[in-house]
FITOR-280938 format. One record per residue (C-alpha): residue in one letter; x, y, z. Coordinates in steps of 0.5 Angstrom, whole numbers, plus 500, padded with zeros to 3 digits. Layout:
AXYZ
...
end
This chain:
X500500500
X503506499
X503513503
X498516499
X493509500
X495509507
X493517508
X486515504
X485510509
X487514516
X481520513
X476513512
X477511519
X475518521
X469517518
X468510520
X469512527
X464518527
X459513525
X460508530
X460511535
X454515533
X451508534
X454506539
X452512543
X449511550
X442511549
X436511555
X432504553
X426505553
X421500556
X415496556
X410498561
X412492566
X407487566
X405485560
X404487553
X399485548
X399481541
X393482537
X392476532
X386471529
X385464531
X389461526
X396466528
X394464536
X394457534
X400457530
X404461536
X401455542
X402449537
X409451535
X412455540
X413461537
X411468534
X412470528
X414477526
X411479518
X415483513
X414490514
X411490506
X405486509
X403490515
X395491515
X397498514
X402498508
X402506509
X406505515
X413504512
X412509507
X409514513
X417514515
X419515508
X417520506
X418525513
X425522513
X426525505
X422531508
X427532514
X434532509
X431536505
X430542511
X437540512
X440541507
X437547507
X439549513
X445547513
X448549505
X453543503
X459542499
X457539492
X460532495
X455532502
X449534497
X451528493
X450524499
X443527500
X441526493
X443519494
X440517501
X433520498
X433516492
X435510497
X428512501
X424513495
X424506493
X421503499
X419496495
X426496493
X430498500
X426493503
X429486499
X433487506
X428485509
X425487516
X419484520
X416486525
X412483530
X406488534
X403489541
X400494545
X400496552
X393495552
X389488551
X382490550
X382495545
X377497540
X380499534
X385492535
X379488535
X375492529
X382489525
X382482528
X375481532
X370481527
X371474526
X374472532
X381475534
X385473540
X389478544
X395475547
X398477554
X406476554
X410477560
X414484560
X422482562
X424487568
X430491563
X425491559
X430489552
X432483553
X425479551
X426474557
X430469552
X427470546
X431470539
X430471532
X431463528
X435466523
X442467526
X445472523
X439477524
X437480530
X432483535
X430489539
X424493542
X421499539
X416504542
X412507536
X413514536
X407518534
X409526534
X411528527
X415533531
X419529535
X420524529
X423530526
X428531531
X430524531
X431525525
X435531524
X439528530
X443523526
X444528520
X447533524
X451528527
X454524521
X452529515
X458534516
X464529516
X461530508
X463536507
X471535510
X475535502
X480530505
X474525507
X470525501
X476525497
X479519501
X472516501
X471516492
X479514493
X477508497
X470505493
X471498492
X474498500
X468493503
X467497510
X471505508
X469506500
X464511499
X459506499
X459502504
X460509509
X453511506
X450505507
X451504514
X449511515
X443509511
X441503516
X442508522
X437512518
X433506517
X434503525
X430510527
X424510522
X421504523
X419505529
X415511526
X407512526
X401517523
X400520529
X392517527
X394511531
X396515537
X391511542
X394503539
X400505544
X405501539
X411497541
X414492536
X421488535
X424489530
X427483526
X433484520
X440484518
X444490521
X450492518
X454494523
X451489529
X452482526
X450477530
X451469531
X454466524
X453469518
X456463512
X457468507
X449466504
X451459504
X445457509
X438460505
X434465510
X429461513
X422465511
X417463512
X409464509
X402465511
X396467507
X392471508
X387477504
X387472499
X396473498
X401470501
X405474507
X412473508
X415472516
X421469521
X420466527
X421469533
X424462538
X426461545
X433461546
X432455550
X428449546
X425446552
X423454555
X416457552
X413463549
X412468556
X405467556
X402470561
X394471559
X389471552
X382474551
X378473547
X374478542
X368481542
X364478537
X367470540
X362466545
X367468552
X365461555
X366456549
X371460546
X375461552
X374452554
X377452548
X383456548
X384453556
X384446552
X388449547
X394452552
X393446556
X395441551
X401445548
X404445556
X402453557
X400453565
X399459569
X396462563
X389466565
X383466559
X379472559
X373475553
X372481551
X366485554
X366490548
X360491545
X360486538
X357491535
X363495531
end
């Protein structure tokens, strides 16, 4: 390597270290009410999460509300646009900024690396959950918060190089907002140093210090927030989610090169299919943290409740309550 190769290398690093430790900063985690929090699901996806001893988390494409990804698109590209604004950049910083709107302009395919996710309330007994599941049946299902509130007491995604965490759904459009500029003032700036950019450009085919590698990290921090991001609308469902997918900068467990096919599974549902993984116990012989099911509104609460009491019991949940619904089934 030579001495100028050795000093595009030196400016990449810099870059490479900003990033990192932007996403290895210390951050508060937020926290599930303690107790329980609440999945929401039809009887085959209730009798699929007992029989099988697992929880799937759907492709975030096939979410009921497929709005709900482009929501955090489109406020995200709104967001570079008033930085840029704000903050006039150098032409390659600009660049960059083109180029992070063009990645979250093309959800369908940005989302070929793929993210599941599996949600839950804080409430068991919601309304507007059972107009989108109970109508024919539905089911809430009670899982017991873990005290830290982030380790999801043993749970882990099937695939092994994908990894799992909560999320609380934030729906205030000005806090989205912040969190957003709060990444892009942290990260875009380094852009606008000539000896990075140049080292950057020098460094493309580099794996981890090219140009591309550096705004694709940045783009999954980026990534890493919107998820979490709802229409205010939804305000009263007080989400919580796990997020399930490949990052690229905290791999995890084995990764074989794609050697090992992704283990993606599917369901049908509307009329189409629905892609999803699995959500596991780390030990096989644990179960799911269950702790209680209710029965939706429009279900006869004693019939359907013997069976989900013979169900459980059949599959080995004990200690598990069996409630319904005393919402009107007039929706």
């Amino acid at each position: 390597m030579n001495a100028f190769d050795k000093g595009a290398v030196q400016q990449a690093n810099v870059a490479m270290r900003q990033v990192l430790a932007f996403h290895n900063r210390e951050v508060t985690p937020e926290q599930p009410p303690k107790g329980s929090i609440f999945h929401y699901t039809t009887a085959d996806g209730l009798k699929g999460i007992i029989e099988n001893n697992e929880l799937w988390a759907t492709s975030a494409c096939f979410l009921n509300d497929s709005a709900e990804i482009t929501y955090g698109y489109s406020l995200l590209r709104e967001a570079l646009n008033e930085w840029a604004i704000k903050n006039p950049p150098s032409q390659f910083a600009l660049g960059v900024i083109r180029e992070l709107s063009t990645v979250f302009g093309e959800v369908h395919g940005r989302l070929m690396t793929p993210i599941y996710l599996t949600c839950f309330c804080e409430d068991d007994n919601l309304l507007s959950q059972w107009r989108a599941y109970g109508q024919s049946g539905g089911y809430s299902l009670g899982v017991k918060v873990p005290s830290d509130g982030i380790s999801w007491a043993g749970l882990k995604p099937e695939p092994s190089i994908y990894t799992a965490r909560w999320v609380r759904v934030e729906y205030d459009r000005t806090e989205q907002m912040r969190k957003c500029t709060v990444i892009l003032d942290s990260l875009l700036p380094m852009f606008n140093n000539p000896d990075i950019s140049q080292a950057l450009t020098t460094l493309e085919s580099h794996f981890l210090l090219g140009y591309s590698a550096i705004r694709r990290f940045i783009a999954d921090i980026l990534l890493e927030e919107i998820v979490a991001f709802k229409n205010k609308a939804f305000e009263v469902e007080k989400e919580w989610r796990i997020v399930v997918r490949r990052r690229e900068l905290t791999k995890q467990g084995t990764d074989d090169g794609g050697k090992t096919p992704l283990p993606v599974y599917f369901r049908s549902s509307r009329g189409g299919l629905i892609p999803y993984v699995k959500l596991i116990p780390v030990e096989p012989k644990d179960k799911l943290p269950v702790v209680c099911v209710r029965t939706g509104p429009t279900l006869d609460k004693t019939l359907a409740g013997m069976a989900v009491r013979m169900m459980l019991d059949k599959n080995g949940f004990s200690n598990v309550t069996v409630d319904g619904s005393d919402i009107t089934s007039r929706f």
